[in-house]
C-alpha positions in Angstrom: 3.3 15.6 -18.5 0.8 18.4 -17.7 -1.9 18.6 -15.5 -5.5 16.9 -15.8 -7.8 19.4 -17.4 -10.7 20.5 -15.3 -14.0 19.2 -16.0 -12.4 16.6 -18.3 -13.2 13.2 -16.3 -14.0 10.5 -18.5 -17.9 9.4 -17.5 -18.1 5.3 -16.1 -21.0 4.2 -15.3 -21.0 3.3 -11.6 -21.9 -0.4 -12.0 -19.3 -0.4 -14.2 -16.5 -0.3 -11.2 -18.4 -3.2 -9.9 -17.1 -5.6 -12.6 -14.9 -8.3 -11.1 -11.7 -7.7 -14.1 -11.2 -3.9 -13.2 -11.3 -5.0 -9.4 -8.3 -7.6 -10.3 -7.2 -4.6 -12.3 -7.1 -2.3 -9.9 -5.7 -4.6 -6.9 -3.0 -5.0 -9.5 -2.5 -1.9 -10.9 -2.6 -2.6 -14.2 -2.8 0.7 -16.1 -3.4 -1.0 -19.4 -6.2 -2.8 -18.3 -7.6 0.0 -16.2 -7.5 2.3 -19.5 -9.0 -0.2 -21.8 -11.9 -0.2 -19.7 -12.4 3.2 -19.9 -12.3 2.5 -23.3 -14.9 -0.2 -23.1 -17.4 1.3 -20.7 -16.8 5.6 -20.8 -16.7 5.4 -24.7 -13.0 6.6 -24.2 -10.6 7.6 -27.3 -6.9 7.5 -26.6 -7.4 11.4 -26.8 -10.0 11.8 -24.8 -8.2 9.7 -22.0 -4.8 12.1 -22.5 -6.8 14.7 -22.1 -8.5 14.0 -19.2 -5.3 12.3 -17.5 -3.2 14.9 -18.2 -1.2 12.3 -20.0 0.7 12.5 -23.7 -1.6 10.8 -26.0 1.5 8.6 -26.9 2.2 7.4 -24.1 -1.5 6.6 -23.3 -1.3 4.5 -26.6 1.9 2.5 -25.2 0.4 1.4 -22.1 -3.1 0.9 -23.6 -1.1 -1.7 -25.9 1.1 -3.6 -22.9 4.2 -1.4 -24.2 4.7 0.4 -20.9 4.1 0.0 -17.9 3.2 3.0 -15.1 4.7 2.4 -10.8 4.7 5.5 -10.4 1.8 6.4 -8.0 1.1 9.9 -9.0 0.7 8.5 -12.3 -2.1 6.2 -11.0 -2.9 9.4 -8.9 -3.9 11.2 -12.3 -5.2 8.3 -13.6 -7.7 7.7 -11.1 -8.8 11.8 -11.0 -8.9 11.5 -15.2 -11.5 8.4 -15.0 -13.8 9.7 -12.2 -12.7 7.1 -10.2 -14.8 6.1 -7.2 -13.2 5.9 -3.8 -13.7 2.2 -3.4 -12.1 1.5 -6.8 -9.6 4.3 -5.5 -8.7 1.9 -2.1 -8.6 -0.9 -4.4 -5.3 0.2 -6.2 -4.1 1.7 -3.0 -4.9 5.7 -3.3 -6.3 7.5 -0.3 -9.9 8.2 -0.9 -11.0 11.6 -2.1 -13.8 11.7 0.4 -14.8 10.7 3.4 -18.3 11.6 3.3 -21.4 13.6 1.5 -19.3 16.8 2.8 -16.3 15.6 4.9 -12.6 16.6 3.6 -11.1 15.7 0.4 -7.4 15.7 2.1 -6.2 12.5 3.8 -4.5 15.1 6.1 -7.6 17.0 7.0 -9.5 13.9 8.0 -10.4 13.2 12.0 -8.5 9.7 12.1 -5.2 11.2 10.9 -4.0 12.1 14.5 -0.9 12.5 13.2 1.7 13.0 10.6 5.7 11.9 10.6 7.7 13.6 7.8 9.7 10.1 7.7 9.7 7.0 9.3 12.5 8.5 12.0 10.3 10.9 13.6 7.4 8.0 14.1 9.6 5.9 15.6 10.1 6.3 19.2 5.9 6.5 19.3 6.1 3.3 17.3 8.3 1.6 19.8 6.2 3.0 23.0 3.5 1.3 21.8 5.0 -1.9 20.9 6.4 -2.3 24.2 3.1 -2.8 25.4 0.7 -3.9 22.4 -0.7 -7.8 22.6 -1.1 -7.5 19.1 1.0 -6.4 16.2 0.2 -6.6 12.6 2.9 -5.8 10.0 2.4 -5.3 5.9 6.2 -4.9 4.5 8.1 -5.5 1.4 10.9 -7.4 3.5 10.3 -5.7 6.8 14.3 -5.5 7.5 14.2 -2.2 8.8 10.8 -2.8 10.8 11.2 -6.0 12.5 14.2 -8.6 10.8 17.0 -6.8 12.2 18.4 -6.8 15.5 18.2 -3.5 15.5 14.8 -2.8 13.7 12.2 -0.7 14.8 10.2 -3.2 16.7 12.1 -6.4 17.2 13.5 -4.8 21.0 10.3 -3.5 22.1 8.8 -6.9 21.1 11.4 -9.4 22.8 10.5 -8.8 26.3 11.8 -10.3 29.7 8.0 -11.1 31.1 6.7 -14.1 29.4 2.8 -13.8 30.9 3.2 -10.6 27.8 3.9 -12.3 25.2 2.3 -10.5 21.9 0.8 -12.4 18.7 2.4 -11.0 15.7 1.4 -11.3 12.3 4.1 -10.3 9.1 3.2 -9.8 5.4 6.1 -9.9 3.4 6.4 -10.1 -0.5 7.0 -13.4 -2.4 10.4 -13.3 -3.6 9.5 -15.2 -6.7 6.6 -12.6 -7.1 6.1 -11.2 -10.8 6.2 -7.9 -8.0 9.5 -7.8 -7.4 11.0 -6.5 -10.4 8.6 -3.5 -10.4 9.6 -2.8 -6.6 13.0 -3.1 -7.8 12.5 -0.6 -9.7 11.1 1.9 -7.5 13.4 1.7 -4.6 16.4 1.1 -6.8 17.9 -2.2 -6.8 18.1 -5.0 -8.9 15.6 -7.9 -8.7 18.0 -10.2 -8.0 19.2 -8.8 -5.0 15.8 -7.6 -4.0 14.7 -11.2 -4.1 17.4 -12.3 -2.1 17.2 -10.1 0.4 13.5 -11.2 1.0 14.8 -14.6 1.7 17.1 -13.5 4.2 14.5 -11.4 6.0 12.6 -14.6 5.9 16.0 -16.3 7.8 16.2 -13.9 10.5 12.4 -14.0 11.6 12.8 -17.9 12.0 15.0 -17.4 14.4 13.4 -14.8 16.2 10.4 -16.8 16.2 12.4 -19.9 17.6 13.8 -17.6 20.2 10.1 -18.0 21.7 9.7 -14.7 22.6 6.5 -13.8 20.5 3.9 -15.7 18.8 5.1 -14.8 15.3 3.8 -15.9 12.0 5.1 -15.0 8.6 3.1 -14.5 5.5 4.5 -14.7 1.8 2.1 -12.5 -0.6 2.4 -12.0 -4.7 0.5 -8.6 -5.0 2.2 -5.2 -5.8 2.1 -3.5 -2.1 1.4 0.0 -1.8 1.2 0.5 1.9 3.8 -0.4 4.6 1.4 -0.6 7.7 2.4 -1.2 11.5 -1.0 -2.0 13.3 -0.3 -2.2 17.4 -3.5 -2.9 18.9 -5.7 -0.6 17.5 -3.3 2.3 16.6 -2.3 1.8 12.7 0.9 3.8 11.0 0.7 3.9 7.8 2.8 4.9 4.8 3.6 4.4 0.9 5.6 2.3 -0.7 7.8 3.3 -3.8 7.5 6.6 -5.5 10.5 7.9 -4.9 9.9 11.5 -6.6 7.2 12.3 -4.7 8.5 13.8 -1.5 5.2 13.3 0.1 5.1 9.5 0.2 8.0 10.0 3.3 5.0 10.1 4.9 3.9 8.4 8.2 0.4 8.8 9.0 -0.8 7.7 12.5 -4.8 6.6 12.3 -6.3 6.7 15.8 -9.4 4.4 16.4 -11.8 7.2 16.7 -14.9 8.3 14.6 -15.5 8.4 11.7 -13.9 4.8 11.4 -13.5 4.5 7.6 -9.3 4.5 7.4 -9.1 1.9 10.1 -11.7 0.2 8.5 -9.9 0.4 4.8 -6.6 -0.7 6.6 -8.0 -4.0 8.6 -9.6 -4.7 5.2 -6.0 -4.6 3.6 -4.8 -6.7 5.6 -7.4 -8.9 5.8 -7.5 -9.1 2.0 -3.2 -9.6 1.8 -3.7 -12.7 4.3 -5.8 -14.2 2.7 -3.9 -14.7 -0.6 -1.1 -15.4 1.0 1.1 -18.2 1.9 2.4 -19.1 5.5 6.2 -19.5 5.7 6.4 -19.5 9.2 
């Protein structure tokens, strides 16, 4: 797979991205869809979308037709840079936005919110954990949020089961639908079968009804179908952010904390997401 060739973007008209079936395309990352329409409204060939992609024309033709399917996100990554795509389409399917402003930075890195960056999940946690000891409020998006908050020993189930009840915090999980059409794909990614993926959902779901009956937060548990792309940790007002799957790309490791501070965009994108994931979903507990 080579490179996108400069000056090769595929030309959409912006009203175009308005359309309601490429925002359902984008929030579920369907690739096929998404390149049909740049068929439909950039007067696209299969060539001219390899071309500008970076992508083998074959393989374009395959998931044009439904005969493949792309999780990988710097696939999406080259898909979005091939078609031009706008930053709010961009945040629809998950991908950092390429600018922040007429002439702010094109690096998610180099923007003012990111106040700082984990090379994994380890190295955030001890900051994670400070805050939550505190935090009245604590928003988590997850796949099955084992590691974050199911577990006895998770990352924020200690700092959240505290001995002064007048401190209670209000906690809020996302987790995926284990009878989601999702979890084969995110099977995929991190490596296990859907089976055990899916049962391993419902046991998360097990453990966090009995936290929740231990009384020591205010917890409620949400059940969503869409394909997640960011594990988020919101305390407060403090978000930590990181992707989900793409395991090749040794970048997605990681953990980006956005501090509420000016200019508010990536908080703003993140409540959004959550917001948004809520919303469709289904209370278990």
């Amino acid at each position: 797979m080579s490179a996108p060739a400069s000056g090769a973007t595929v030309e959409i008209p912006a009203w175009a991205w308005e359309r309601t079936e490429i925002h359902e395309a984008l929030r579920e990352r369907d690739a096929g869809a998404i390149l049909r329409f740049a068929q439909q409204y950039g007067g696209a060939s299969q060539s001219r979308i390899a071309t500008a992609t970076g992508l083998l024309q074959g393989r374009v033709n395959e998931i044009v037709r439904g005969r493949r399917s792309v999780v990988r996100i710097d696939v999406f990554e080259r898909i979005a840079l091939g078609l031009g795509m706008p930053d709010a389409a961009r945040m629809l399917m998950g991908l950092a936005p390429l600018r922040f402003s007429g002439h702010g930075p094109r690096d998610l890195l180099e923007h003012p919110q990111v106040a700082a960056i984990a090379r994994t999940k380890p190295e955030a946690g001890s900051e994670i954990t400070s805050l939550a000891a505190t935090a009245e409020t604590v928003d988590v998006i997850g796949v099955r949020a084992l590691g974050m908050l199911a577990l006895g020993d998770s990352l924020l189930r200690g700092p959240l089961i505290r001995e002064n009840r007048d401190s209670i915090a209000h906690v809020r999980v996302l987790l995926l639908h284990p009878d989601s059409p999702a979890v084969a794909r995110i099977a995929e990614e991190i490596g296990e079968t859907p089976r055990f993926l899916a049962a391993s959902l419902r046991f998360s779901e097990d453990l966090l009804g009995e936290m929740a009956e231990l009384g020591t937060v205010r917890l409620e548990v949400y059940r969503y179908r869409t394909p997640p792309v960011w594990r988020m940790i919101r305390l407060d007002a403090t978000v930590f952010a990181s992707v989900i799957g793409c395991r090749s790309d040794a970048r997605t490791s990681l953990v980006y904390r956005l501090a509420p501070t000016a200019p508010s965009c990536l908080s703003y994108g993140f409540d959004r997401l959550f917001a948004a994931t809520l919303g469709d979903a289904e209370r278990a507990i």
